[in-house]
DOTOR-381529 format. One record per residue (C-alpha): residue number from 1; residue in one letter; x, y, z. Coordinates in Angstrom, 3 decimals, decimal comma. Example, Ala and Ser with C-alpha at 12.3 -4.5 7.8 and 13.67 -1.06 7.14 Angstrom:
REM DOTOR-381529
<r num="1" residuo="A" xx="12,300" yy="-4,500" zz="7,800"/>
<r num="2" residuo="S" xx="13,670" yy="-1,060" zz="7,140"/>
REM end
This chain:
REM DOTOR-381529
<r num="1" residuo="X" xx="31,808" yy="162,188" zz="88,253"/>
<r num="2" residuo="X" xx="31,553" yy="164,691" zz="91,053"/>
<r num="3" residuo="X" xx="27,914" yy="163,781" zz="91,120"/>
<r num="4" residuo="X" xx="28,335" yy="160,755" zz="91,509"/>
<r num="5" residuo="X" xx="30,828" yy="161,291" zz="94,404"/>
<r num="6" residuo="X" xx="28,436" yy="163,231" zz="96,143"/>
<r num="7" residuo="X" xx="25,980" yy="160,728" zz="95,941"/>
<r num="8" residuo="X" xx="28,728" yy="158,770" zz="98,081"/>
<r num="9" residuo="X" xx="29,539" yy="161,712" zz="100,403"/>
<r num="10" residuo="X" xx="25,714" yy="162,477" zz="101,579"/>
<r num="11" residuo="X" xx="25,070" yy="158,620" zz="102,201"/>
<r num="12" residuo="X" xx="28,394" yy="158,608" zz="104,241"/>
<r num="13" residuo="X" xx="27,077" yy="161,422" zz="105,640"/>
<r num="14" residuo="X" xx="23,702" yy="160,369" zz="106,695"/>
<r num="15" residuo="X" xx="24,706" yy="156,913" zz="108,034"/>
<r num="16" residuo="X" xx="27,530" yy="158,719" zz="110,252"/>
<r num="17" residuo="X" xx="24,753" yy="161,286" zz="111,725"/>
<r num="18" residuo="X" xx="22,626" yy="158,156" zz="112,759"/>
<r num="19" residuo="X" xx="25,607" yy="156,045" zz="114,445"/>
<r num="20" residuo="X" xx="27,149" yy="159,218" zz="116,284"/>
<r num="21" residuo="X" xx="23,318" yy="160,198" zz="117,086"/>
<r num="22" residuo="X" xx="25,262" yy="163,566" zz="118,286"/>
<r num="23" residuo="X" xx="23,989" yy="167,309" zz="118,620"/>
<r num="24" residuo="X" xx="24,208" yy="169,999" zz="120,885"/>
<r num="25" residuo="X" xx="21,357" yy="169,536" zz="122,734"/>
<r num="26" residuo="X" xx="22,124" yy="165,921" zz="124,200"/>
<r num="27" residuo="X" xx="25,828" yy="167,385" zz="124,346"/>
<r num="28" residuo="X" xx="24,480" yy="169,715" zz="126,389"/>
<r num="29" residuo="X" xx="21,857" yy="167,697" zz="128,525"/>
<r num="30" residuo="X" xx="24,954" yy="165,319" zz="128,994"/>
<r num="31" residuo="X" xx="27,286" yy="167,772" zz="130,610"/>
<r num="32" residuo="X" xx="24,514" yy="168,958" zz="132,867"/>
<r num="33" residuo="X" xx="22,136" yy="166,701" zz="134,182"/>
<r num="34" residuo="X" xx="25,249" yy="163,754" zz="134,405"/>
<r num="35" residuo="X" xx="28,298" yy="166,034" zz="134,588"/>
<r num="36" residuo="X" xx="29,579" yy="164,180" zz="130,982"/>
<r num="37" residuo="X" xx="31,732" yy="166,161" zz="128,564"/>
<r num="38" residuo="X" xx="32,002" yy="163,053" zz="126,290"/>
<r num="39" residuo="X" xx="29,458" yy="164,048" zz="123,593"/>
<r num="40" residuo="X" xx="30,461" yy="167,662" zz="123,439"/>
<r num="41" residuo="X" xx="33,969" yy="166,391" zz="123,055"/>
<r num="42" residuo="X" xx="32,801" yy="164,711" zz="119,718"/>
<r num="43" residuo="X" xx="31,495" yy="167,816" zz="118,503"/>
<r num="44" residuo="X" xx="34,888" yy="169,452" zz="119,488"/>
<r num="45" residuo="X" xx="36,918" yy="166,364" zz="117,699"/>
<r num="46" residuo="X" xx="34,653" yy="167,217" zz="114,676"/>
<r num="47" residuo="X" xx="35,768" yy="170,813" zz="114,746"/>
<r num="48" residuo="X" xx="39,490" yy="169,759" zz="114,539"/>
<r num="49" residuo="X" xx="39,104" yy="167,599" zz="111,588"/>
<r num="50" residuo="X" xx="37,216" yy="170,707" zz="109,853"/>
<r num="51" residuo="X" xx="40,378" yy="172,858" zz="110,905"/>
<r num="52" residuo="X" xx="42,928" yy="170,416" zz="109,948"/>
<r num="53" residuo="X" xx="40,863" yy="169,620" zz="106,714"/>
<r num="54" residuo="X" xx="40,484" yy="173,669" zz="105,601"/>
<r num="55" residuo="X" xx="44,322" yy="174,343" zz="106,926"/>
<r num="56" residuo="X" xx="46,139" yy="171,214" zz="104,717"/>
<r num="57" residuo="X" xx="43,993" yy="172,604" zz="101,545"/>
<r num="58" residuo="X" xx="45,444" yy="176,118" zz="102,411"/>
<r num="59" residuo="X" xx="48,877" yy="174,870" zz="102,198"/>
<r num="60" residuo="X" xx="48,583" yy="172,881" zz="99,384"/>
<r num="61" residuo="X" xx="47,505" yy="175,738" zz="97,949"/>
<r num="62" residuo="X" xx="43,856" yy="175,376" zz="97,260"/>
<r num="63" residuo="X" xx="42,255" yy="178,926" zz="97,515"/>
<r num="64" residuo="X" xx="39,143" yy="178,170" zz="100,283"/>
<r num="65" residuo="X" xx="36,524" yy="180,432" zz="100,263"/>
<r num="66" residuo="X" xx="35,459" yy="181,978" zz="103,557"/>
<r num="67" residuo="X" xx="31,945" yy="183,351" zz="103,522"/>
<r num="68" residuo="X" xx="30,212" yy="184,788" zz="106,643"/>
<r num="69" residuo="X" xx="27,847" yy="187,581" zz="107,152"/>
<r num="70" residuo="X" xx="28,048" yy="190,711" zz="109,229"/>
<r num="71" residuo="X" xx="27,446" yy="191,159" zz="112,997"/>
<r num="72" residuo="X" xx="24,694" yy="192,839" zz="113,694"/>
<r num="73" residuo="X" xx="21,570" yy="192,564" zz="116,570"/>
<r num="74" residuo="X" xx="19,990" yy="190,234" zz="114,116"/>
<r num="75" residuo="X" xx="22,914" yy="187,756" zz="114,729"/>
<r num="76" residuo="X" xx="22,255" yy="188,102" zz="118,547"/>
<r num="77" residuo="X" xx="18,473" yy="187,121" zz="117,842"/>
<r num="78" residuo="X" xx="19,393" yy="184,134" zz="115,802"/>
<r num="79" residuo="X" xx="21,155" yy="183,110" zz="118,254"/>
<r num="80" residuo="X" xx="19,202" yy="182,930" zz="121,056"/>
<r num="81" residuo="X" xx="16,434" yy="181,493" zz="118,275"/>
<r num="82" residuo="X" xx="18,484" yy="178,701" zz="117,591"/>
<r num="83" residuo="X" xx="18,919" yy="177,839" zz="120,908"/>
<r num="84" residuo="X" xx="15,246" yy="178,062" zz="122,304"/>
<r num="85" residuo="X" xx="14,095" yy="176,273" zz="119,000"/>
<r num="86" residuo="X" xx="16,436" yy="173,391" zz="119,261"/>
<r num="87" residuo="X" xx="15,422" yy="173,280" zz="123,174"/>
<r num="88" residuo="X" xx="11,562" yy="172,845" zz="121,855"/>
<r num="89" residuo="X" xx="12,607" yy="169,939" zz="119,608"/>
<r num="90" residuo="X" xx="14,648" yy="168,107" zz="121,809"/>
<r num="91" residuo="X" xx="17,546" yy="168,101" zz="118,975"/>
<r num="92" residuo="X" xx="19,107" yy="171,003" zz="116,816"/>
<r num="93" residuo="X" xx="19,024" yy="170,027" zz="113,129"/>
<r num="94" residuo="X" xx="21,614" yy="167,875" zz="112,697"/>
<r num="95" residuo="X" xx="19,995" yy="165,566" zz="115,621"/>
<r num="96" residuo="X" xx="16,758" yy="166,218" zz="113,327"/>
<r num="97" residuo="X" xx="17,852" yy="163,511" zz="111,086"/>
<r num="98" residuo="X" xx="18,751" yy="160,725" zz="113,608"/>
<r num="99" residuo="X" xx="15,499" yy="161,211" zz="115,467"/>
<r num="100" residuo="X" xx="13,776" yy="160,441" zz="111,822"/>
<r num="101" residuo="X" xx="16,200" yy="157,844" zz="111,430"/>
<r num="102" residuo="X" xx="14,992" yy="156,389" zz="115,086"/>
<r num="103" residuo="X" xx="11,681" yy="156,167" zz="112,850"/>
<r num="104" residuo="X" xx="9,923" yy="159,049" zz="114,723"/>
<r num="105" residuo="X" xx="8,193" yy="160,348" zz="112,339"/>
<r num="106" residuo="X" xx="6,644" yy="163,004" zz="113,651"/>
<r num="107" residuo="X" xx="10,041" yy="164,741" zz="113,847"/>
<r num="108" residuo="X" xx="9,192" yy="165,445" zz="110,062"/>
<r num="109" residuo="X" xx="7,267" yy="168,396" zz="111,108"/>
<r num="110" residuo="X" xx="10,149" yy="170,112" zz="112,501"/>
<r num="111" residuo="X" xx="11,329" yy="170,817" zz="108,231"/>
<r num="112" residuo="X" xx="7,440" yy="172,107" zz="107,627"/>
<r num="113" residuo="X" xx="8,075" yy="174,349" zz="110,876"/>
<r num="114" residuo="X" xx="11,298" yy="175,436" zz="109,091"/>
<r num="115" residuo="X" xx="9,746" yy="175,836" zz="106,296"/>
<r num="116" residuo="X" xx="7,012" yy="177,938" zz="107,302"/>
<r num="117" residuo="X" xx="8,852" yy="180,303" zz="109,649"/>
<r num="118" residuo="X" xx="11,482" yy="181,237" zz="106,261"/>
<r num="119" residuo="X" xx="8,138" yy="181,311" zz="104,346"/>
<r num="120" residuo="X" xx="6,710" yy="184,007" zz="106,841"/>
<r num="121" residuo="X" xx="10,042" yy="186,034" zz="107,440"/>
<r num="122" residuo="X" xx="11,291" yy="187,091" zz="103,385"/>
<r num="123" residuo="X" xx="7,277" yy="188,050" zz="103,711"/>
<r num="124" residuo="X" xx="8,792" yy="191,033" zz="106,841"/>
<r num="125" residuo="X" xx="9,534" yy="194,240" zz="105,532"/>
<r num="126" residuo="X" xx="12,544" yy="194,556" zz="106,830"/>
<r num="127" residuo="X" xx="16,505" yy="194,833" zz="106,252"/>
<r num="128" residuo="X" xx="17,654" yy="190,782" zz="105,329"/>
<r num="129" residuo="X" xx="21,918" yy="190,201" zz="106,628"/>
<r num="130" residuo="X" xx="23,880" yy="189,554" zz="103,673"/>
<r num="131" residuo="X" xx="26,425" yy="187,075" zz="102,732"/>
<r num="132" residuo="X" xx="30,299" yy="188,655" zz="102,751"/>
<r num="133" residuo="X" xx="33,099" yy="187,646" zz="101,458"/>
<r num="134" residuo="X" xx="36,005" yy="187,848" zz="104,494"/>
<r num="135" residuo="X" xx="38,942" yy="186,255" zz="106,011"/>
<r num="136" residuo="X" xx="39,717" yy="183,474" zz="109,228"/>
<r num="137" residuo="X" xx="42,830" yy="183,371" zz="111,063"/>
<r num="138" residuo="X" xx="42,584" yy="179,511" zz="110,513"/>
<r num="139" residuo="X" xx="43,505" yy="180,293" zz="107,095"/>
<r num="140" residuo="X" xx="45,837" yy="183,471" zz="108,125"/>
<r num="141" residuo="X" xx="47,980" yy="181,118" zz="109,480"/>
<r num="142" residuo="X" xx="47,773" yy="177,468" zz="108,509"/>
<r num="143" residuo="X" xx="50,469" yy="175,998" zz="109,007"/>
<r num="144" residuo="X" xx="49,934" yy="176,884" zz="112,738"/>
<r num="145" residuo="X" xx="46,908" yy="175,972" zz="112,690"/>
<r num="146" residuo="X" xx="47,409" yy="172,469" zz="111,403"/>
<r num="147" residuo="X" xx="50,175" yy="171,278" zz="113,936"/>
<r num="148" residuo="X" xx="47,607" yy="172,858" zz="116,577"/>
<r num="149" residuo="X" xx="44,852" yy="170,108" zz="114,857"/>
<r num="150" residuo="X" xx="46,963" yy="166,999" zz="114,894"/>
<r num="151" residuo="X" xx="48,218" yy="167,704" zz="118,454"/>
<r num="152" residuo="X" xx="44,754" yy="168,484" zz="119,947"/>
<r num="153" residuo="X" xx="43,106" yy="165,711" zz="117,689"/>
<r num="154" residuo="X" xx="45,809" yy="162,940" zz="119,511"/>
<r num="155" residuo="X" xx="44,518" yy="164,426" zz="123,076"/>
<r num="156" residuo="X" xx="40,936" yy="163,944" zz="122,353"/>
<r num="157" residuo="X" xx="42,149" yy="160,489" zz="121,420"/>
<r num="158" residuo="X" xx="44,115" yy="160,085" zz="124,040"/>
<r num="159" residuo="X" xx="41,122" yy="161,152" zz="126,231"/>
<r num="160" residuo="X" xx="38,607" yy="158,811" zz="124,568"/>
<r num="161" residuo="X" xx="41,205" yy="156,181" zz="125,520"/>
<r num="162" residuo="X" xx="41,424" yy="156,826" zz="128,999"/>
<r num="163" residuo="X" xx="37,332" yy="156,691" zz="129,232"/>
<r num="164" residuo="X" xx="37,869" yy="153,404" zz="128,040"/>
<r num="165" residuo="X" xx="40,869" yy="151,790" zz="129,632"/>
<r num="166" residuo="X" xx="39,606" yy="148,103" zz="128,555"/>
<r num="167" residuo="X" xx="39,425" yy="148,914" zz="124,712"/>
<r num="168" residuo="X" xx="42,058" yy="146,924" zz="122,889"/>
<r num="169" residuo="X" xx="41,839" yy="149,331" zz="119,864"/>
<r num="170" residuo="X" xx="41,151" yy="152,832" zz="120,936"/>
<r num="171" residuo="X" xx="42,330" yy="154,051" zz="117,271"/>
<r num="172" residuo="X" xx="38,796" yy="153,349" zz="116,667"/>
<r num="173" residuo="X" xx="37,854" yy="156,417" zz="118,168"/>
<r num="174" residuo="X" xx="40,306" yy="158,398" zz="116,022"/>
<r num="175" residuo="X" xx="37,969" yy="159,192" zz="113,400"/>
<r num="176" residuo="X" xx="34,153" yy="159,723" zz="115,281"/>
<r num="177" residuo="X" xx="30,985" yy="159,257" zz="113,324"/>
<r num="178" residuo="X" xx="30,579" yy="163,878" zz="114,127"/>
<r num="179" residuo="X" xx="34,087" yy="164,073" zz="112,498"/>
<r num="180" residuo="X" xx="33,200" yy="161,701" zz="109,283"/>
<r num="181" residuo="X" xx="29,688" yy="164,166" zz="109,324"/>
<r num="182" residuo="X" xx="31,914" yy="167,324" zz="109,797"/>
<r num="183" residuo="X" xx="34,947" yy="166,029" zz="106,796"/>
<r num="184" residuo="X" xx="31,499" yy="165,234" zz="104,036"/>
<r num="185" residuo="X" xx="30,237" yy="168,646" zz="104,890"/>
<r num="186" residuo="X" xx="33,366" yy="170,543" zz="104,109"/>
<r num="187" residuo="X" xx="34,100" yy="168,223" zz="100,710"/>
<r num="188" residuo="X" xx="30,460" yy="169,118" zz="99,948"/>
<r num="189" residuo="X" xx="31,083" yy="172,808" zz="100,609"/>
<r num="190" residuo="X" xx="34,307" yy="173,415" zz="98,643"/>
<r num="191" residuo="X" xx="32,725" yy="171,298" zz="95,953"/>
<r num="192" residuo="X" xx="30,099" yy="174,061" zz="95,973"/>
<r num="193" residuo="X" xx="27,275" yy="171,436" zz="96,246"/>
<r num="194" residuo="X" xx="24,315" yy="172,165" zz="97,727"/>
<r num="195" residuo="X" xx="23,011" yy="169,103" zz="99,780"/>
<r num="196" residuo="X" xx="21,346" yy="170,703" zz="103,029"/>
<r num="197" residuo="X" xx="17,891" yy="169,888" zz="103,654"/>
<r num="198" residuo="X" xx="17,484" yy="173,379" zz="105,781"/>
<r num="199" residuo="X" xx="19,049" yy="175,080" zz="102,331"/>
<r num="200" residuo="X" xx="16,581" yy="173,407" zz="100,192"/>
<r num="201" residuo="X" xx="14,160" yy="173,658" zz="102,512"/>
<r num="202" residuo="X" xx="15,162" yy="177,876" zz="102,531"/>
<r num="203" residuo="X" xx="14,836" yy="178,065" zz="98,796"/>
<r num="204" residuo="X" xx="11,300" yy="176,520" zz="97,920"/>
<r num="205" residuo="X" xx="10,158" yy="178,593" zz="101,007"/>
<r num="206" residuo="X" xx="11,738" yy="181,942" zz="99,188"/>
<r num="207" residuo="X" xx="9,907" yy="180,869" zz="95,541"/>
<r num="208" residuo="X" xx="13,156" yy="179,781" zz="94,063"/>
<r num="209" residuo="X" xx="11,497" yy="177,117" zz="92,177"/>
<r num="210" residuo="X" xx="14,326" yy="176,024" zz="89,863"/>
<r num="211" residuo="X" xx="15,199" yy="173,490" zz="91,944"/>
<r num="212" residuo="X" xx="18,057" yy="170,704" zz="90,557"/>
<r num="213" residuo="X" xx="16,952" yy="167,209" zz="90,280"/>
<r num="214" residuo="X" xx="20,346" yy="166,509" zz="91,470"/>
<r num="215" residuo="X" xx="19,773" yy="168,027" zz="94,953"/>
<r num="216" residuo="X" xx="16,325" yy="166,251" zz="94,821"/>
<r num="217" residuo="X" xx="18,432" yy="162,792" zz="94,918"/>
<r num="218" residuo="X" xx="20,743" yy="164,231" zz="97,385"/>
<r num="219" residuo="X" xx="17,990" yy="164,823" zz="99,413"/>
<r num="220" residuo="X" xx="16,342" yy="161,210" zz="99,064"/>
<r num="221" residuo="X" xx="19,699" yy="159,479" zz="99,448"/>
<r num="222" residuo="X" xx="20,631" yy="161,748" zz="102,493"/>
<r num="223" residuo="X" xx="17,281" yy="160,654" zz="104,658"/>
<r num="224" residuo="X" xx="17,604" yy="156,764" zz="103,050"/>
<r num="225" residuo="X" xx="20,767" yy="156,646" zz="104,811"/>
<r num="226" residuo="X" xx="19,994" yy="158,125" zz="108,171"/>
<r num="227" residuo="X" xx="17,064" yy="155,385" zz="107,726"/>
<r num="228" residuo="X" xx="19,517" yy="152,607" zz="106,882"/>
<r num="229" residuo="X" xx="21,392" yy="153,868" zz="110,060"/>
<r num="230" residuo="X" xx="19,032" yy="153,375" zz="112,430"/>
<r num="231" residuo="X" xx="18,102" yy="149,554" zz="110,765"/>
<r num="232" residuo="X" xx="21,730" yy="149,083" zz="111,047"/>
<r num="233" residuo="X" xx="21,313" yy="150,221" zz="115,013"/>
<r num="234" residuo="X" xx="18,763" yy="148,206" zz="115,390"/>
<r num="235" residuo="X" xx="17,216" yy="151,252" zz="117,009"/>
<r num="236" residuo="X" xx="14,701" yy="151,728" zz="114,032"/>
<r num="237" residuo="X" xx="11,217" yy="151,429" zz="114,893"/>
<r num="238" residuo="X" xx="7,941" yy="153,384" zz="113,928"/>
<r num="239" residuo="X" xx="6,641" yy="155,636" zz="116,596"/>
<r num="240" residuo="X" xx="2,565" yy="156,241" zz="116,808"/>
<r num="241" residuo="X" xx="1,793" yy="159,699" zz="115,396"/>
<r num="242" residuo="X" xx="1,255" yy="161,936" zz="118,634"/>
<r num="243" residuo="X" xx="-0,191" yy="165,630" zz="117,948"/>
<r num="244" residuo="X" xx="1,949" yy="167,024" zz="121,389"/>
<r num="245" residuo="X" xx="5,277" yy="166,132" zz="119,885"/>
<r num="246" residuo="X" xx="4,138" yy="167,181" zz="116,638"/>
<r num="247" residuo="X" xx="3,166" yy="170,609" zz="117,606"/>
<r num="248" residuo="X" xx="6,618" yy="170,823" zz="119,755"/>
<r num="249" residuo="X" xx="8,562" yy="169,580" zz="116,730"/>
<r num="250" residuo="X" xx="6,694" yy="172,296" zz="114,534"/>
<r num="251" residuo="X" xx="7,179" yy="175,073" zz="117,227"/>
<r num="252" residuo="X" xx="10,900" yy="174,033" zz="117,252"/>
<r num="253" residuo="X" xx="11,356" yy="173,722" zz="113,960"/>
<r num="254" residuo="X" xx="10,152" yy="176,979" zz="112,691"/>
<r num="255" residuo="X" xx="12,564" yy="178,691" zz="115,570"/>
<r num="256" residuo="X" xx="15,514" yy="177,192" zz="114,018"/>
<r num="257" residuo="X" xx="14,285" yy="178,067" zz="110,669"/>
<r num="258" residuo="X" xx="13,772" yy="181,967" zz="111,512"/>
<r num="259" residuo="X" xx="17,171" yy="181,459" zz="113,728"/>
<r num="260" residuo="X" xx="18,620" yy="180,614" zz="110,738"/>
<r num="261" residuo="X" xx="17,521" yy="183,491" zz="108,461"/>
<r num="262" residuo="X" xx="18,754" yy="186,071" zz="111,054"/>
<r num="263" residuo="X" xx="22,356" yy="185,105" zz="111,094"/>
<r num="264" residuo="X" xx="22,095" yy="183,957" zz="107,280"/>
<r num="265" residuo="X" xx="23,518" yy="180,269" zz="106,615"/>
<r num="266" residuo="X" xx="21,744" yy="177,075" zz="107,887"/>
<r num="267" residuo="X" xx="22,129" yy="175,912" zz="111,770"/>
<r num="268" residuo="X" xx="24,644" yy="173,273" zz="110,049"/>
<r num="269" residuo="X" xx="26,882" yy="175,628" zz="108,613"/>
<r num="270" residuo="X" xx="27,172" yy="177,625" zz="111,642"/>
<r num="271" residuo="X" xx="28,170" yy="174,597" zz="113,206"/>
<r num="272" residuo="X" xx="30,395" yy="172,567" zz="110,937"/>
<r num="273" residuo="X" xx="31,886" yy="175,347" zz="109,294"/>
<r num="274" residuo="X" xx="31,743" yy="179,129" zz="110,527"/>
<r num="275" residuo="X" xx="32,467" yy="178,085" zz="113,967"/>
<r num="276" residuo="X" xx="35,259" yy="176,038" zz="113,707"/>
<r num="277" residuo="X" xx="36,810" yy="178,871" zz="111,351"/>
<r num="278" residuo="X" xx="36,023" yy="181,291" zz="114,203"/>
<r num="279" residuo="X" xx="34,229" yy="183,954" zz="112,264"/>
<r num="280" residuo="X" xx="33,141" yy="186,077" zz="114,065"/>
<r num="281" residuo="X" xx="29,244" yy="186,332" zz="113,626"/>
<r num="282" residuo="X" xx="29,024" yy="182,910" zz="113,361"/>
<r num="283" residuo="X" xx="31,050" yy="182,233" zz="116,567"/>
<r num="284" residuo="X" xx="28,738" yy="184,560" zz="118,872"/>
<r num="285" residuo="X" xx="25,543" yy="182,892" zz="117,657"/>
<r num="286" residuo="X" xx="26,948" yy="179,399" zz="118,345"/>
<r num="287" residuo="X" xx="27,823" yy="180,525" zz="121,753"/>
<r num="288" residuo="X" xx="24,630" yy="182,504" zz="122,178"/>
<r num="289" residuo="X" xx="22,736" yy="179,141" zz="121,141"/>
<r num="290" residuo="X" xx="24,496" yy="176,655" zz="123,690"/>
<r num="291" residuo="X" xx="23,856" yy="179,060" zz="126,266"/>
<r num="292" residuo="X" xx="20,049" yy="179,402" zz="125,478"/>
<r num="293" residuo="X" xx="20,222" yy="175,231" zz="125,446"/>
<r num="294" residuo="X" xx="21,473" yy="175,004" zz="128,587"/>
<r num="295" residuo="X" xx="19,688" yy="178,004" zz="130,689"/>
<r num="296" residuo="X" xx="16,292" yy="176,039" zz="129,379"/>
<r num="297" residuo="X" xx="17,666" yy="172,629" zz="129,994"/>
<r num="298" residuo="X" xx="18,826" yy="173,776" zz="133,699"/>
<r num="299" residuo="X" xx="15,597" yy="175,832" zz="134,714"/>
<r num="300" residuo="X" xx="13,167" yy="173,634" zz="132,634"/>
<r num="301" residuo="X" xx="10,822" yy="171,245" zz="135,272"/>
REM end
């Protein structure tokens, strides 16, 4: 059964990250080149669902799991990685997947850069951050926490309103396509199912070739629904094969992909889960990251 529900949660999942078509880099081209905080504040709305997700399990008295890693200069590099390599494919991972789903195929080379920059650094001989057990003050304090979620989520609402004084039913904005993203991933991750295609991607590039077939599916059912997405969109259409964008995509990809290995935990986990807890490591490389977007967006030509 929870299979099966997973099945559910990763097409939910994919069709949401095509209609939002959301991710820090066009939050971040949006805020500076038109002065437009609307696509960040998505992000930010997804956050607070995450928080008052994690926060109503606390009290109910699920035990949540908090895993982060620990702070070190590799967590500064990552970082900054993340950022540049997201800046060189014109969309962090998560806006990967809607760029496919646009039918631009030649966004599939940003995975085989992933894959080939992971491939390259467990091949360094050096010191690789571990995973650690620790704590979040979101789950310190939950109860807190969760009156702090519902009041900020009705102010984003009450914001998206205002940007649209005309709509007749702004509760439609209550739930964004970033938050129904951000609520799959968390259900995934307590679940302890593996459905990232940067996590699969990490473990055939480390030789870990006992792979499920279940994560397999996940996998084809994840990038049939970003597909479906953009049919639904009507934004789907195949792009000609052009060896520039390839190469940029590649170049991108395997940034994010050694990013990623530096701070431990794919560039959606960072975002949809360690930052929104506000651990620590995971908070400085997300900040690190939107700075490095936007200081190449601004002095790009």
């Amino acid at each position: 059964m929870a299979f099966y529900f997973s099945w559910i949660l990763v097409a939910v999942m994919g069709f949401s990250i095509k209609l939002g078509n959301t991710c820090m880099v066009a939050a971040s081209e949006q805020i500076i080149k038109h002065k437009n905080p609307t696509k960040l504040l998505h992000i930010v709305h997804s956050w607070l669902w995450i928080i008052l997700l994690i926060t109503a399990l606390q009290i109910q008295g699920f035990n949540v799991p908090i895993i982060s890693f620990r702070f070190s200069w590799m967590t500064v590099v990552g970082g900054l990685l993340l950022g540049w390599g997201a800046f060189k494919n014109k969309a962090c991972a998560i806006g990967t997947i809607s760029k496919i789903g646009d039918g631009n195929f030649n966004y599939l080379f940003s995975p085989l850069g992933m894959f080939f920059s992971v491939f390259i650094f467990y091949l360094l001989p050096i010191h690789h951050p571990q995973q650690i057990t620790t704590s979040s003050i979101i789950t310190q304090f939950p109860i807190a926490f969760f009156i702090f979620s519902i009041v900020a989520i009705v102010a984003t609402l009450f914001f998206f309103w205002k940007k649209n004084p005309n709509q007749q039913r702004p509760v439609k904005h209550f739930i964004q396509p970033a938050s129904i993203v951000a609520i799959c991933f968390v259900l995934l991750l307590l679940n302890n199912i593996s459905w990232s295609y940067t996590t699969l991607i990490t473990d055939v590039a480390q030789n870990k070739l006992h792979i499920e077939s279940n994560r397999i599916l996940l996998f084809g059912i994840f990038f049939l629904s970003v597909i479906l997405g953009g049919l639904y969109l009507k934004t789907f259409r195949l792009h000609a094969f052009d060896l520039k964008s390839a190469l940029h995509c590649f170049w991108g990809g395997a940034l994010i992909g050694l990013g990623s290995q530096c701070i431990i935990g794919s560039h959606d986990m960072i975002t949809l889960y360690g930052f929104p807890l506000l651990l620590t490591s995971a908070v400085i490389a997300m900040l690190l990251n939107l700075l490095t977007i936007a200081c190449c967006i601004k002095f790009s030509k």
